[in-house]
KOLLO-506468 format. One record per atom (N, C-alpha, C): residue in three letters; x, y, z. Coordinates in steps of 0.2 Angstrom, whole numbers. Layout:
N
@code = ALA&u = X&v = Y&w = Z
...
END
This chain:
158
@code = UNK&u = 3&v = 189&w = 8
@code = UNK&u = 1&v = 182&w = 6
@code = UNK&u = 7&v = 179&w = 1
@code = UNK&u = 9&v = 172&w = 0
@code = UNK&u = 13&v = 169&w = -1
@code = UNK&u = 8&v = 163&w = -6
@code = UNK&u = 10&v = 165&w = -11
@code = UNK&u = 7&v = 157&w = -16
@code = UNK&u = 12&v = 153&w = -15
@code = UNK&u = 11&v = 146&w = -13
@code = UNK&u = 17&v = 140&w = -12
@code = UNK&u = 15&v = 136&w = -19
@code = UNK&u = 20&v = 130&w = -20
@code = UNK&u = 18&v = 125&w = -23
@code = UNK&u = 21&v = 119&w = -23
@code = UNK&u = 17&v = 114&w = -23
@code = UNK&u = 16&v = 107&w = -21
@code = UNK&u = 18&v = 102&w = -27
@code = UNK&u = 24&v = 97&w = -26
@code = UNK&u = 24&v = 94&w = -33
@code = UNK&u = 27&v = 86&w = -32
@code = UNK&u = 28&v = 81&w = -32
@code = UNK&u = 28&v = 74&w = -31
@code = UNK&u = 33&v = 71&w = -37
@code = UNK&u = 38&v = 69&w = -38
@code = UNK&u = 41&v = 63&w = -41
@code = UNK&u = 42&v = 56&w = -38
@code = UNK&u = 38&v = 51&w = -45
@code = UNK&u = 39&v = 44&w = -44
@code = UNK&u = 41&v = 42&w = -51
@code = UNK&u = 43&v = 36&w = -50
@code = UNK&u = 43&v = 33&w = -56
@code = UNK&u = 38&v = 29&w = -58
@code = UNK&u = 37&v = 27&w = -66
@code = UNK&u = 31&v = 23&w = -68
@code = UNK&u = 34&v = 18&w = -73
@code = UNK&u = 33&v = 13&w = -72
@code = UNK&u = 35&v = 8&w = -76
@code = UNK&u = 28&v = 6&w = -79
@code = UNK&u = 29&v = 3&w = -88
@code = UNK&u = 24&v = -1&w = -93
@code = UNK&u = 21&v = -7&w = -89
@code = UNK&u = 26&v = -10&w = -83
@code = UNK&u = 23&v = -17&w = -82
@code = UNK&u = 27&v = -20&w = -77
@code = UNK&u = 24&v = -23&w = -76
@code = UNK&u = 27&v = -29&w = -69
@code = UNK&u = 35&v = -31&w = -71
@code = UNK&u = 34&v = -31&w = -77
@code = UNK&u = 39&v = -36&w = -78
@code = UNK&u = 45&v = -28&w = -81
@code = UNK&u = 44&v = -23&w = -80
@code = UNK&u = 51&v = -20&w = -79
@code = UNK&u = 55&v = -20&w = -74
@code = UNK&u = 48&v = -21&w = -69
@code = UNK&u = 53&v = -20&w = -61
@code = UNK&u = 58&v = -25&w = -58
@code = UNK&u = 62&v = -23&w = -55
@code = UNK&u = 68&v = -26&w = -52
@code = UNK&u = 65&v = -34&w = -50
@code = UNK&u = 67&v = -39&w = -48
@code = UNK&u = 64&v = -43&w = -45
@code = UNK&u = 63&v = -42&w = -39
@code = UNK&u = 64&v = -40&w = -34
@code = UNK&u = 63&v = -38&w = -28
@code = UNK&u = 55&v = -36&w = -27
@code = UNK&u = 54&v = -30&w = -32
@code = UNK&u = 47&v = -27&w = -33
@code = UNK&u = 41&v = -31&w = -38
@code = UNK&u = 44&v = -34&w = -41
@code = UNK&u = 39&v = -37&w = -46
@code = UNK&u = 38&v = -45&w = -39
@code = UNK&u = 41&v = -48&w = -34
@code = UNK&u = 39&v = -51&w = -32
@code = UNK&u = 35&v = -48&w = -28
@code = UNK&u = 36&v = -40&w = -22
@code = UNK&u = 29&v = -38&w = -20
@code = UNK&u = 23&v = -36&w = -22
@code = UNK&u = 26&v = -34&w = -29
@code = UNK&u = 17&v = -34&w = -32
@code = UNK&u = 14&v = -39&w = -34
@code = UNK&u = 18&v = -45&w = -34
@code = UNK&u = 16&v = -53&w = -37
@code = UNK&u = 12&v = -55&w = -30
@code = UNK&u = 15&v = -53&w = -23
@code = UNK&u = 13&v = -57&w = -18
@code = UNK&u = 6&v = -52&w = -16
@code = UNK&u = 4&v = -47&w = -18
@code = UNK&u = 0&v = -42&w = -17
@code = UNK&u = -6&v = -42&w = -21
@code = UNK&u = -3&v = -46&w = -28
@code = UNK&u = -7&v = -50&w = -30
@code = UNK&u = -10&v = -58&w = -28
@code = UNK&u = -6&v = -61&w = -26
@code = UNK&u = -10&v = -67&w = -23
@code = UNK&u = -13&v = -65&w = -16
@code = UNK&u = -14&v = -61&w = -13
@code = UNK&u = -16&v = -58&w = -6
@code = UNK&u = -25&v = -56&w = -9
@code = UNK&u = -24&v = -52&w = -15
@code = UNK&u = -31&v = -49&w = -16
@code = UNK&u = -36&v = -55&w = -17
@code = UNK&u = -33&v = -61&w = -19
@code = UNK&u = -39&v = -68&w = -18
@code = UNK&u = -42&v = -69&w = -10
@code = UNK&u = -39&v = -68&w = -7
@code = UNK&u = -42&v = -68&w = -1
@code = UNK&u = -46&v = -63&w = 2
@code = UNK&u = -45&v = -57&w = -4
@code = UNK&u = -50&v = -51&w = -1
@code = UNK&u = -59&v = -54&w = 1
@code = UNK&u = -61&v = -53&w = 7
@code = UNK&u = -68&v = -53&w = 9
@code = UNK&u = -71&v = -46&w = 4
@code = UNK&u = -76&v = -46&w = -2
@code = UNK&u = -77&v = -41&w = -3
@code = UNK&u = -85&v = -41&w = -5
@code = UNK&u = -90&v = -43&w = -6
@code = UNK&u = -95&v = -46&w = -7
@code = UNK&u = -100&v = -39&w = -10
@code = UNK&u = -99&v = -33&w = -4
@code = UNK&u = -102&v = -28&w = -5
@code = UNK&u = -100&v = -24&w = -12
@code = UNK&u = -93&v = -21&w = -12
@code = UNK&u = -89&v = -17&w = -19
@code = UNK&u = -88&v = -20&w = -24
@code = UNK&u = -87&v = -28&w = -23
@code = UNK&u = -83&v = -34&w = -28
@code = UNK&u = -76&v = -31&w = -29
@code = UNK&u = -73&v = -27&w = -24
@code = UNK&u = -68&v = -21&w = -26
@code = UNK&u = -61&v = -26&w = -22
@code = UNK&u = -57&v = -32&w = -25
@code = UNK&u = -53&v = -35&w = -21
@code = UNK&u = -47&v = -31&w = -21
@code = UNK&u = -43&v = -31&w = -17
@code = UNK&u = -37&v = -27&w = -17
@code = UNK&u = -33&v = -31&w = -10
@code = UNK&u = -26&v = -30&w = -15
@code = UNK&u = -22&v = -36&w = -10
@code = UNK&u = -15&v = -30&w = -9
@code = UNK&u = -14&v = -32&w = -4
@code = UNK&u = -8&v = -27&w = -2
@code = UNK&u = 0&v = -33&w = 1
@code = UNK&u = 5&v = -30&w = 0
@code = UNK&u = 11&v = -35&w = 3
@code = UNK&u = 14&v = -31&w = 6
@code = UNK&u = 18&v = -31&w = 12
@code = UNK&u = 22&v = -25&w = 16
@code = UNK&u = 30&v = -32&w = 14
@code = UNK&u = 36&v = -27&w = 13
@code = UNK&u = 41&v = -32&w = 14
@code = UNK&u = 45&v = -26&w = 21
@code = UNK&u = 48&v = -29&w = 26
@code = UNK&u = 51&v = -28&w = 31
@code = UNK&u = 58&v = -26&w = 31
@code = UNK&u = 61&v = -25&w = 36
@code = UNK&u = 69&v = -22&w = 36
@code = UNK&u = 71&v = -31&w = 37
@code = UNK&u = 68&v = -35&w = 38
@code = UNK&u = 72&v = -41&w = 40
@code = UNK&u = 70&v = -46&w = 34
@code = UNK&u = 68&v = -44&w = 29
@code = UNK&u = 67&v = -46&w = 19
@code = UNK&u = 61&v = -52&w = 22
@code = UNK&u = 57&v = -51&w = 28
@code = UNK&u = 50&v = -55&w = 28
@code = UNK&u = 47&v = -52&w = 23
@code = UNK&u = 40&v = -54&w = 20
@code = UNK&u = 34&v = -52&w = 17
@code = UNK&u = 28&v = -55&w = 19
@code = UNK&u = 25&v = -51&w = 20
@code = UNK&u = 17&v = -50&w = 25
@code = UNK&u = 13&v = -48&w = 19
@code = UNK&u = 7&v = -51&w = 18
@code = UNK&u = 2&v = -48&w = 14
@code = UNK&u = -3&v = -50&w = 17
@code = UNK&u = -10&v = -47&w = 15
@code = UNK&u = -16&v = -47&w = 16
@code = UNK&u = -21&v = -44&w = 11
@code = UNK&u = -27&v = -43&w = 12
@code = UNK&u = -33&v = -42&w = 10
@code = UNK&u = -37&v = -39&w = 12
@code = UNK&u = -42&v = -33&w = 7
@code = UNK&u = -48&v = -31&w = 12
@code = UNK&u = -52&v = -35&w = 14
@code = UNK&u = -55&v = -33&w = 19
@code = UNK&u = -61&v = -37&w = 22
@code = UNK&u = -67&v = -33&w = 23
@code = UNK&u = -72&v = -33&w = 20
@code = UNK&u = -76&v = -29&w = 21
@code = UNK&u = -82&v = -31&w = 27
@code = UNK&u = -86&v = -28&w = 29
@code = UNK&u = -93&v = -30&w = 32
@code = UNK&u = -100&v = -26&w = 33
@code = UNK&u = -107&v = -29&w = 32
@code = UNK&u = -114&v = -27&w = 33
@code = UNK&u = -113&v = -20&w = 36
@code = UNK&u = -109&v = -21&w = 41
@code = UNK&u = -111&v = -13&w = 46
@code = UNK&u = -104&v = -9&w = 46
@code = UNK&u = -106&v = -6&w = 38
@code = UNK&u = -100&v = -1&w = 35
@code = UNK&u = -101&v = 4&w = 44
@code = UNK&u = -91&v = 7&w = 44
@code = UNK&u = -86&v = 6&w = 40
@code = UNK&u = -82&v = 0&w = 43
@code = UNK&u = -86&v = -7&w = 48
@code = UNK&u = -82&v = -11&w = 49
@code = UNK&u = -75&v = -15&w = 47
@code = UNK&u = -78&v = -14&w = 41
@code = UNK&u = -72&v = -17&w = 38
@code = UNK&u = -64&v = -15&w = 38
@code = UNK&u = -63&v = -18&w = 35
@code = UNK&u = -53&v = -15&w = 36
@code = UNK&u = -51&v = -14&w = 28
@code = UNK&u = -48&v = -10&w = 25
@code = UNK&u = -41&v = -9&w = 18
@code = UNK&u = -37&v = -14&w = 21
@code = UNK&u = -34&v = -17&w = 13
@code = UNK&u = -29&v = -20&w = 14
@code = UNK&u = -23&v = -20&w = 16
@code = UNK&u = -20&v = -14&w = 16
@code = UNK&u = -14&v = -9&w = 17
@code = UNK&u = -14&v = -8&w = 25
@code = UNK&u = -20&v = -7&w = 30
@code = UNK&u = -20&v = -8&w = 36
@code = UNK&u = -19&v = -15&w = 38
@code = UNK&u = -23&v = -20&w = 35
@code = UNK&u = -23&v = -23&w = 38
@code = UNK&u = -14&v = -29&w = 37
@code = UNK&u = -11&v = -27&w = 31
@code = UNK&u = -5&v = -30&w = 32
@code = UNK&u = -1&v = -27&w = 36
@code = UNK&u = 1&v = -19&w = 34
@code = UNK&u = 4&v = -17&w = 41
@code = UNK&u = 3&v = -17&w = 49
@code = UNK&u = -3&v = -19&w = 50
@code = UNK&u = -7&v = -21&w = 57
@code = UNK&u = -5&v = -29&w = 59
@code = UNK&u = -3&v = -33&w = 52
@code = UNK&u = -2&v = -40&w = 55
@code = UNK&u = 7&v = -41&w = 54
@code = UNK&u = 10&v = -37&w = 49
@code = UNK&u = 18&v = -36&w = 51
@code = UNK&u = 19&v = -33&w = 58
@code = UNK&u = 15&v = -29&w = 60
@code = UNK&u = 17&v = -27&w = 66
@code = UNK&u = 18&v = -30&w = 72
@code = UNK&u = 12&v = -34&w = 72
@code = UNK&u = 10&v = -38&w = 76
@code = UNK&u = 15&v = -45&w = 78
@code = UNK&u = 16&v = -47&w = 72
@code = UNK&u = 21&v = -52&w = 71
@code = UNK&u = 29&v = -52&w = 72
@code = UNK&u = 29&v = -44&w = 65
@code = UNK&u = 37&v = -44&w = 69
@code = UNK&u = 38&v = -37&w = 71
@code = UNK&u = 37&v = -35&w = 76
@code = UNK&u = 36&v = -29&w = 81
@code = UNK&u = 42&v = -26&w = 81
@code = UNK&u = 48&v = -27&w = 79
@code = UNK&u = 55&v = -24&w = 80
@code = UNK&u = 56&v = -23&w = 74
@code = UNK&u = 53&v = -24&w = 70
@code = UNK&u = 55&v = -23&w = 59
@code = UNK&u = 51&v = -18&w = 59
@code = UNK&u = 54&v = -13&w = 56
@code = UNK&u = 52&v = -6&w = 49
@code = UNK&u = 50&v = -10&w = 45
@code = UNK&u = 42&v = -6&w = 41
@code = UNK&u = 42&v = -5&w = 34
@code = UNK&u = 47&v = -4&w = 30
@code = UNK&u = 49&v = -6&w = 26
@code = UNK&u = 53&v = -6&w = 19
@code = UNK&u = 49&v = -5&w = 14
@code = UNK&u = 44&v = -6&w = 12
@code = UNK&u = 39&v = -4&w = 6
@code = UNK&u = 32&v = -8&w = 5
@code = UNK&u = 29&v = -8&w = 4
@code = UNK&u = 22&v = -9&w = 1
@code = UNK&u = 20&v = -10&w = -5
@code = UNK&u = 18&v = -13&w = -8
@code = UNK&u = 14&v = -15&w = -14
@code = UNK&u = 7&v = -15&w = -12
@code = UNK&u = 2&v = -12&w = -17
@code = UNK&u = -5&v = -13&w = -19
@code = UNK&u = -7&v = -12&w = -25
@code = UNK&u = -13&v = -17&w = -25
@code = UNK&u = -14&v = -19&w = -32
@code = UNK&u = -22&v = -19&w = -30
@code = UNK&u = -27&v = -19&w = -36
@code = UNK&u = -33&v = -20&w = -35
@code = UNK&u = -36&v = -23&w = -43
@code = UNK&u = -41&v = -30&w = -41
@code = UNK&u = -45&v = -33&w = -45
@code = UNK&u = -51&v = -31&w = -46
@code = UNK&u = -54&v = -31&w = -49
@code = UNK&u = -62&v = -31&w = -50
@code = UNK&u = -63&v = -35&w = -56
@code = UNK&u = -69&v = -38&w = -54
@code = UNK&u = -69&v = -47&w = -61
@code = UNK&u = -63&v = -52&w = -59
@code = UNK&u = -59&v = -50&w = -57
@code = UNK&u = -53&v = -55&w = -56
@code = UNK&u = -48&v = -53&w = -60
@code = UNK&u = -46&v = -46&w = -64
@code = UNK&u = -44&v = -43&w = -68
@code = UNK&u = -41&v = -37&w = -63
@code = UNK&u = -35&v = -35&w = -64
@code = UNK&u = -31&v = -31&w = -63
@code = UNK&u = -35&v = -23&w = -66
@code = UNK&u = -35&v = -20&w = -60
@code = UNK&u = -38&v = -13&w = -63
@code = UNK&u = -33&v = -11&w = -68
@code = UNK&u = -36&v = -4&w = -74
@code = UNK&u = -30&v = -3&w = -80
@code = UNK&u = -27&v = 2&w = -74
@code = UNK&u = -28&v = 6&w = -72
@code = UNK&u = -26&v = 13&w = -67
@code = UNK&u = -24&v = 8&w = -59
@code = UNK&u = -18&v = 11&w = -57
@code = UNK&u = -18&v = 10&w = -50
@code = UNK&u = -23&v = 14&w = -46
@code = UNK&u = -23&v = 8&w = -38
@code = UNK&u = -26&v = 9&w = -32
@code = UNK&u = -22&v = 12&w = -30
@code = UNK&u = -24&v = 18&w = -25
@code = UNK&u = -20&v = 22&w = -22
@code = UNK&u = -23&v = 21&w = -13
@code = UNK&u = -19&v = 19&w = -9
@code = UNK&u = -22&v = 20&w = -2
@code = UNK&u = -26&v = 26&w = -2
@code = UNK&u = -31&v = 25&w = 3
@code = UNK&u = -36&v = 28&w = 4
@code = UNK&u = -34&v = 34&w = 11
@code = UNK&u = -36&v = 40&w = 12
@code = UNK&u = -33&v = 44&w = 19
@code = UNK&u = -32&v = 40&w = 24
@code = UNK&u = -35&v = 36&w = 28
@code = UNK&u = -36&v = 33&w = 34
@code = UNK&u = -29&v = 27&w = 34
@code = UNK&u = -28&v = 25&w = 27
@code = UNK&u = -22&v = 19&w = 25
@code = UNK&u = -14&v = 22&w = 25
@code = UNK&u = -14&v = 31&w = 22
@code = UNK&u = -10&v = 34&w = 20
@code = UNK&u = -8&v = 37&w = 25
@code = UNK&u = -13&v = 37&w = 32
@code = UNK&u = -10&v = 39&w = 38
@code = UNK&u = -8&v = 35&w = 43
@code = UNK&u = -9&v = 30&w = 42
@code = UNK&u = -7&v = 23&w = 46
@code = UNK&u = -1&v = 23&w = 43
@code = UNK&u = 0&v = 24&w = 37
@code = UNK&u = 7&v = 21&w = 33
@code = UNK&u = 13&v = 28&w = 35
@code = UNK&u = 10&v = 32&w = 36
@code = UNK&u = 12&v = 38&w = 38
@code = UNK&u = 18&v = 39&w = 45
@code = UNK&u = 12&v = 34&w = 49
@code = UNK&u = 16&v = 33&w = 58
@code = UNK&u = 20&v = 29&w = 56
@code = UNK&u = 20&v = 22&w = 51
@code = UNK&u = 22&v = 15&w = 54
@code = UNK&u = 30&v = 20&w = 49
@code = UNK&u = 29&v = 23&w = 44
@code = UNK&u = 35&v = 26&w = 44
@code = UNK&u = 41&v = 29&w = 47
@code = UNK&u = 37&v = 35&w = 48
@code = UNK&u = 39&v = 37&w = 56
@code = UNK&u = 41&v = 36&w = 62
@code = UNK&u = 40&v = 27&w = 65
@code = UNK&u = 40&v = 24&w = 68
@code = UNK&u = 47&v = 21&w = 66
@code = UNK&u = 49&v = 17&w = 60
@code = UNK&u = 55&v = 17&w = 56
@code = UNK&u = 61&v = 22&w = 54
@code = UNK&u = 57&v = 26&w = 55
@code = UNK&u = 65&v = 30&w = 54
@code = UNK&u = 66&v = 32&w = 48
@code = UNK&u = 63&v = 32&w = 42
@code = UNK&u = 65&v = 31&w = 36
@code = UNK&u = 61&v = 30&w = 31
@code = UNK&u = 58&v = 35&w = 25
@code = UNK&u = 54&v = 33&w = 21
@code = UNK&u = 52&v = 27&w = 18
@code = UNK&u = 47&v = 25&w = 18
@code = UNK&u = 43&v = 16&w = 15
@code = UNK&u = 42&v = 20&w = 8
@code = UNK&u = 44&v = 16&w = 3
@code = UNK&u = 43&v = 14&w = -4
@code = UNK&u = 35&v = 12&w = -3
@code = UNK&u = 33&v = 15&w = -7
@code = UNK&u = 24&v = 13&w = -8
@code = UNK&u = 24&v = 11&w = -17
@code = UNK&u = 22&v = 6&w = -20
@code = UNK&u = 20&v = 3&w = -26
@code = UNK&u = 12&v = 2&w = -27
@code = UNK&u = 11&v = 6&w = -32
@code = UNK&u = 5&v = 4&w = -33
@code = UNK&u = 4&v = 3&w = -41
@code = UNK&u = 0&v = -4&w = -41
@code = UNK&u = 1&v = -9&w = -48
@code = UNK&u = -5&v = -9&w = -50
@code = UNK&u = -4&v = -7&w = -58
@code = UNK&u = -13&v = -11&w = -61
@code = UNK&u = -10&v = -15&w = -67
@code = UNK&u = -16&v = -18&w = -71
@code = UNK&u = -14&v = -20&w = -79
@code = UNK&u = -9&v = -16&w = -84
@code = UNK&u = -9&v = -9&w = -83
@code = UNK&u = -6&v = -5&w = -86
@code = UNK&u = 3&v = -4&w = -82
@code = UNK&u = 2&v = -1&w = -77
@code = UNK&u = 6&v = 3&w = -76
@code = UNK&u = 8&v = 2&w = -69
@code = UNK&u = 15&v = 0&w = -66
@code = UNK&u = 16&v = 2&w = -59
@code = UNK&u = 21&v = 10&w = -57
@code = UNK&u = 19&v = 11&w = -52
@code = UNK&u = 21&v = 17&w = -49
@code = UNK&u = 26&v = 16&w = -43
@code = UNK&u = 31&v = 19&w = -42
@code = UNK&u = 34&v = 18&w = -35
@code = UNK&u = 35&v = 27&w = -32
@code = UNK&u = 33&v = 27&w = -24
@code = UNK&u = 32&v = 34&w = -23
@code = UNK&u = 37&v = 32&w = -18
@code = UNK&u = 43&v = 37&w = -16
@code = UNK&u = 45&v = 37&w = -9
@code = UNK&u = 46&v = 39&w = -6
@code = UNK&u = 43&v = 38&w = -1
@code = UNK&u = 40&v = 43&w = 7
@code = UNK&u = 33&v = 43&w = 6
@code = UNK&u = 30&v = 42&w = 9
@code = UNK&u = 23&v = 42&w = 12
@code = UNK&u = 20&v = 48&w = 11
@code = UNK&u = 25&v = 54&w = 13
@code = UNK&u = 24&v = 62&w = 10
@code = UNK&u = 23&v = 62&w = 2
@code = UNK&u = 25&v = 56&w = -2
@code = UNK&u = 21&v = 60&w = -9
@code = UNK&u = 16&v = 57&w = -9
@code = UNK&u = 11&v = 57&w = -4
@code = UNK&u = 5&v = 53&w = -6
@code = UNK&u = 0&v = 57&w = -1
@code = UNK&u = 4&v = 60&w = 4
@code = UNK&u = -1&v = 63&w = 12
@code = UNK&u = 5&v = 69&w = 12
@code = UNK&u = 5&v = 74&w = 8
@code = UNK&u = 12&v = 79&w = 8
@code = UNK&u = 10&v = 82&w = 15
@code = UNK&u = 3&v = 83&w = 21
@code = UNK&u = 2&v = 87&w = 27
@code = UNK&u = 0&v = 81&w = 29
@code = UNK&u = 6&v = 76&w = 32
@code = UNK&u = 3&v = 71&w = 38
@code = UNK&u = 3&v = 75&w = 44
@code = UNK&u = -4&v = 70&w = 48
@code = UNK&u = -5&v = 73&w = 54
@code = UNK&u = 1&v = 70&w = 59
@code = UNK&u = 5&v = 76&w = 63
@code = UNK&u = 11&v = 72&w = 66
@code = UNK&u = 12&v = 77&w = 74
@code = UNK&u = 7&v = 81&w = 75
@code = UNK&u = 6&v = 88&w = 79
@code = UNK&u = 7&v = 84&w = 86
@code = UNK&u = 6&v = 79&w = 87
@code = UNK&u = 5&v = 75&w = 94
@code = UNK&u = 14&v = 72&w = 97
@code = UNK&u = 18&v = 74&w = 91
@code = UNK&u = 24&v = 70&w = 93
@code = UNK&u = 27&v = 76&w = 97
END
């Protein structure tokens, strides 16, 4: 037997307003995306922003629905519409953020498994680790590579 061990470095900034301007505008836009969150069931709005290789930025919003689990994450649902729209453009990073009251949670959202493996492939798809930001009232995080979040992505199929 062989004990292994498992260990992750990001950086944590006090607040929005350390980050470079580049980051603090995806968390800005990831913050106007969670108004549009459909949430009625958790009150749980969360807005996501993807920026691209081509410095577009895409956001979105969760959408929930009556006949769980049809609804979508945020973080799906922008990488699903940068996809759709600019189909030749890598992820470059992501931002999420989440509201409840209309108030910045104190602690970050963290995508959820089914989000972290989406984010996973569109990675992988780009060649290149995505910057992942996750923002609250207190504290933002920047993690790079999708593996400090899913360190065993499912990838057995490649």
């Amino acid at each position: 037997m062989v004990q292994k061990h498992l260990s992750i470095d990001y950086i944590e900034y006090e607040s929005i307003d350390q980050l470079d301007k580049n980051d603090a505008q995806l968390i800005n836009s990831a913050i106007e995306a969670s108004k549009g969150s459909y949430a009625p069931y958790s009150k749980f709005n969360v807005g996501a922003a993807v920026r691209l290789d081509n410095g577009e930025i895409v956001s979105a919003s969760n959408q929930e629905n009556a006949a769980f689990p049809s609804g979508l994450c945020a973080e799906r649902v922008a990488v699903f519409y940068a996809s759709a729209k600019y189909p030749e453009q890598s992820v470059d990073s992501i931002a999420i953020i989440a509201l409840k009251d209309g108030q910045l949670l104190p602690t970050p959202t963290y995508p959820c498994g089914a989000c972290r493996q989406v984010l996973a492939e569109y990675e992988q798809r780009g060649g290149r680790k995505m910057r992942i930001l996750t923002g609250s009232g207190k504290v933002v995080q920047v993690f790079e590579g999708v593996a400090s979040l899913l360190p065993f992505i499912f990838d057995n199929l490649k």
